[in-house]
C-alpha positions in Angstrom: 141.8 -28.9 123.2 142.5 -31.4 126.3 140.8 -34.7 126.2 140.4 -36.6 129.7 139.5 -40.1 129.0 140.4 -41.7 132.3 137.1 -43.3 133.2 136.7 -44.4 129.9 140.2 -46.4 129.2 139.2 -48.3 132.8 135.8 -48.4 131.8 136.5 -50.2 128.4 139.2 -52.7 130.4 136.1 -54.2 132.3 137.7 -51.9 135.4 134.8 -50.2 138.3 134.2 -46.9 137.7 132.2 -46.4 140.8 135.0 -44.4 142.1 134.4 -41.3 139.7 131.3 -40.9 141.1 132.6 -37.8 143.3 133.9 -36.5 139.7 133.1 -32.4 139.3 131.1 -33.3 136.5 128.7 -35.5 138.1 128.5 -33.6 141.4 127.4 -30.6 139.0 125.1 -32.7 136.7 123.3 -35.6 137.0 124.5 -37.7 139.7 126.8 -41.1 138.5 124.7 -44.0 137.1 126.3 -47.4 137.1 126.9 -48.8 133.7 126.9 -51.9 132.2 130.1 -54.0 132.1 128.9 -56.6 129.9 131.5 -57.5 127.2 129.1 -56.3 124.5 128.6 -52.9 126.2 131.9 -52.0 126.5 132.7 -53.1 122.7 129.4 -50.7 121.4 131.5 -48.0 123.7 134.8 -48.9 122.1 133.0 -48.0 119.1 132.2 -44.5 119.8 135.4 -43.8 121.8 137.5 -44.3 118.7 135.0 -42.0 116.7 134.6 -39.4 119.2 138.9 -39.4 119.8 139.5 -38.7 116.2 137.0 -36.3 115.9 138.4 -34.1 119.4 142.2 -34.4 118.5 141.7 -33.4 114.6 139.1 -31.1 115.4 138.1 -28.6 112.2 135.1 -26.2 112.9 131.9 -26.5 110.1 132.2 -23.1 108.6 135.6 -22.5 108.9 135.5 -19.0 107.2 133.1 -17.7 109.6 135.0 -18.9 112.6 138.3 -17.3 111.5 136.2 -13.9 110.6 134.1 -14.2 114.0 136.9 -15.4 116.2 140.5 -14.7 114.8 142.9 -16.8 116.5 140.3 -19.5 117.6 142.6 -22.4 117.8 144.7 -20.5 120.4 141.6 -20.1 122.2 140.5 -23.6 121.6 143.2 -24.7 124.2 141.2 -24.0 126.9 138.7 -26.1 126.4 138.5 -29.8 127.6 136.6 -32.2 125.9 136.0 -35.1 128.7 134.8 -38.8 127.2 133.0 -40.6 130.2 130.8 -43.0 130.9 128.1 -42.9 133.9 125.1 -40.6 132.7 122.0 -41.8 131.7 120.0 -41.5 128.7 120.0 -38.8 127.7 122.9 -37.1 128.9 124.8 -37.9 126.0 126.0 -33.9 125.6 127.2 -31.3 127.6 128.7 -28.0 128.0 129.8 -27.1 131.8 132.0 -25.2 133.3 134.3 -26.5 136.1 135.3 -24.5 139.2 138.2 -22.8 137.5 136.5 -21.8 135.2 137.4 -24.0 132.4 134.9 -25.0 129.4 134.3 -28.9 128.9 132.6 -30.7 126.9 130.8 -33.9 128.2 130.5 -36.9 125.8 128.7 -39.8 127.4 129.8 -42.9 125.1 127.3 -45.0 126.3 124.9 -42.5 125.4 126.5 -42.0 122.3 126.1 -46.1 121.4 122.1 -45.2 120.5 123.8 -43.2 117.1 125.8 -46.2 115.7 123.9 -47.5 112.7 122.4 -44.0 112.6 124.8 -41.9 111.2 128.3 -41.0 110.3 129.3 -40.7 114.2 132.5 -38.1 113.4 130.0 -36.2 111.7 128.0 -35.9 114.2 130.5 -35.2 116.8 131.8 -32.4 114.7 128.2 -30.5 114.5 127.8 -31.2 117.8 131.4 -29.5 118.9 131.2 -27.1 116.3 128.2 -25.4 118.1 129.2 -25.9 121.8 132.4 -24.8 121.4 130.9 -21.6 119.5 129.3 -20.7 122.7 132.5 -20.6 124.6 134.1 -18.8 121.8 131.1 -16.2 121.7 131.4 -16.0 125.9 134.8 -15.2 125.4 134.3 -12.5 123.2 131.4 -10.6 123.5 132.3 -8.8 127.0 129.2 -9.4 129.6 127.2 -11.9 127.6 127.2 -15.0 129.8 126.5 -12.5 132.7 123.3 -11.7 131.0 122.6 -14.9 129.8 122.7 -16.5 133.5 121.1 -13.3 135.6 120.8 -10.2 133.7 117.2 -8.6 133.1 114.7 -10.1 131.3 115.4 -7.9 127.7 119.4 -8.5 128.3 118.5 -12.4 129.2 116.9 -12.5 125.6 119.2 -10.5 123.8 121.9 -12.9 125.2 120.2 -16.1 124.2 118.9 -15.2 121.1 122.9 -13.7 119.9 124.5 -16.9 121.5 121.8 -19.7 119.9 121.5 -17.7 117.1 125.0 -18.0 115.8 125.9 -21.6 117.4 123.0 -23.0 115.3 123.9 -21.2 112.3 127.3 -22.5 112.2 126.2 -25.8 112.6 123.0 -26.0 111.3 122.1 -29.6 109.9 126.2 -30.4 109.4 126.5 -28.5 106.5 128.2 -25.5 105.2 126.0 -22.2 105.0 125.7 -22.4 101.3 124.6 -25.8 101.4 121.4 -25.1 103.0 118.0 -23.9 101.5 117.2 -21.0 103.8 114.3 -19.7 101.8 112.5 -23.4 102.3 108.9 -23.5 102.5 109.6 -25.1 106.0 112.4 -22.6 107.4 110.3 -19.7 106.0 107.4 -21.2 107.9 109.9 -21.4 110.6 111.4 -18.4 110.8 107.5 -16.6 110.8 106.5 -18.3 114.2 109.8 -18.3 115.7 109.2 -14.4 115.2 106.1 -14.4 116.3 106.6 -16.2 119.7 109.8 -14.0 119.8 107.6 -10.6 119.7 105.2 -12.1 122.3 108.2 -12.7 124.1 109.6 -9.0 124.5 106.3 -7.8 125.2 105.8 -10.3 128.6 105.6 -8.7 131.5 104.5 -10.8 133.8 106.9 -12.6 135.9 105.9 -16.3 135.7 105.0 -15.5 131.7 108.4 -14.1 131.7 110.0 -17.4 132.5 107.7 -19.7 130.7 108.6 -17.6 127.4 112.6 -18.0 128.5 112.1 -21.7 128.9 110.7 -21.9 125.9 112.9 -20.1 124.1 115.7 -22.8 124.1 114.2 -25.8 125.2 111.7 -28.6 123.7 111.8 -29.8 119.9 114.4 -28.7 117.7 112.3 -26.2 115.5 110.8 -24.9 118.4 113.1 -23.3 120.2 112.0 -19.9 119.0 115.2 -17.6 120.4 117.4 -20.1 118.5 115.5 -20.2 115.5 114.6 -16.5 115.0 118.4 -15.6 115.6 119.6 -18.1 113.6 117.3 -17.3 110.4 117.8 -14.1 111.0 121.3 -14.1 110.9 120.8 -16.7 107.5 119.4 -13.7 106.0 122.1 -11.3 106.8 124.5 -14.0 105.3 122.6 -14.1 102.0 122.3 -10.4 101.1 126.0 -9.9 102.5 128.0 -13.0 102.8 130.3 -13.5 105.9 131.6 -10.0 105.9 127.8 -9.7 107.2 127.9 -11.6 109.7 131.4 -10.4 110.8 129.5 -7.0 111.0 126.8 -7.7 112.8 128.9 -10.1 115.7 131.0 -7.2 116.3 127.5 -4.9 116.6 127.3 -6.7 120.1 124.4 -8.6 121.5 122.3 -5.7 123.1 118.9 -5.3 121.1 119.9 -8.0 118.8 116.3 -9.9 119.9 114.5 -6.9 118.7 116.6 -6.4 115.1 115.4 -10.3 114.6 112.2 -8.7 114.2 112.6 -6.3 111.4 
């Protein structure tokens, strides 16, 4: 991976950044907010910039077996991507995943966004989860020919199939940090989980109205955590095939492609 840190090393010398605000990054997401120089700022970002550094540059996926049987060759792939530590979003833009006009995946880290973690949490820890799902995505978009297409403006079914195959295997690969055999996936809460992430999902597929439509693919990935229904019932449902058939499984099922994958989460 790349790592542009630019605004961040004049940033953390006390230096304006107010000339970044034409940045791609901005101009694409939120527009530039003007930090906080104060001394005590910039340390708190200091903080976070060494954690977040280390974590980029010695990157290791979570799941490492399923990565290599998903995506063999990943770290060849991985240098493409640009992770980009800035500062100049608000709250809560500490994440994100965006394109740039050639076409090249970054990964936004906002460190002062990131300063509400410390005291909270291992913060390489949670820089790995956090890369180890986004840069799943780009992996996945890479790889499963048409699925971003879909994702962005296919038809309604495609648009679902596509969301439910991409969430459903970034949040299984980085599901709460851990390793796949370190979570209970037949939990009272995830099996309560997985029944009305199912449920919303069959309501889902059945929509036909338009303005239904889009309040179901809103839905689907946005709000709390457990309900995000397209994310959860792919991810559970993918769980399952792990347990009855290990990564092999999953392997399997990856290479089965994306189209009617929301359906099988059904069954």
């Amino acid at each position: 991976m790349k790592i542009n840190d630019e605004i961040v090393r004049d940033y953390l010398v006390g230096k304006s950044i107010a000339s970044y605000r034409s940045a791609w990054f901005f101009q694409k997401g939120h527009p530039f907010t003007e930090p906080s120089y104060s001394a005590g700022e910039r340390e708190r970002a200091a903080e976070v910039y060494r954690a977040l550094l280390a974590t980029a540059e010695s990157f290791q996926p979570l799941n490492r077996e399923v990565w290599d049987a998903l995506f063999p060759g990943w770290p060849t792939a991985l240098e493409d991507a640009c992770v980009d530590l800035v500062v100049g979003f608000p709250q809560p833009y500490d994440a994100m995943a965006m394109r740039d006009e050639a076409g090249t995946y970054h990964i936004i880290l906002d460190l002062l966004c990131w300063t509400v973690y410390l005291g909270k949490g291992d913060l390489q820890s949670i820089a790995r989860n956090l890369l180890t799902h986004e840069l799943c995505h780009m992996l996945i978009g890479r790889t499963a020919a048409g699925i971003d297409a879909d994702l962005n403006r296919g038809a309604y079914a495609d648009m679902l199939d596509a969301l439910t195959f991409h969430e459903g295997f970034a949040h299984l690969v980085s599901y709460g940090g851990k390793e796949l055999g370190e979570t209970d996936w037949s939990s009272p809460q995830l099996r309560q989980v997985r029944e009305s992430s199912r449920r919303d999902l069959q309501l889902a597929l059945a929509a036909g109205d338009e303005a239904e439509r889009a309040a179901y693919l809103s839905r689907a990935n946005c709000g709390k955590y457990y309900e995000k229904f397209a994310c959860m019932a792919g991810m559970l449902y993918l769980a399952e095939q792990w347990r009855r058939g290990g990564t092999a499984a999953l392997a399997e099922r990856f290479q089965a492609g994306y189209h009617g994958f929301a359906v099988q989460c059904l069954r």
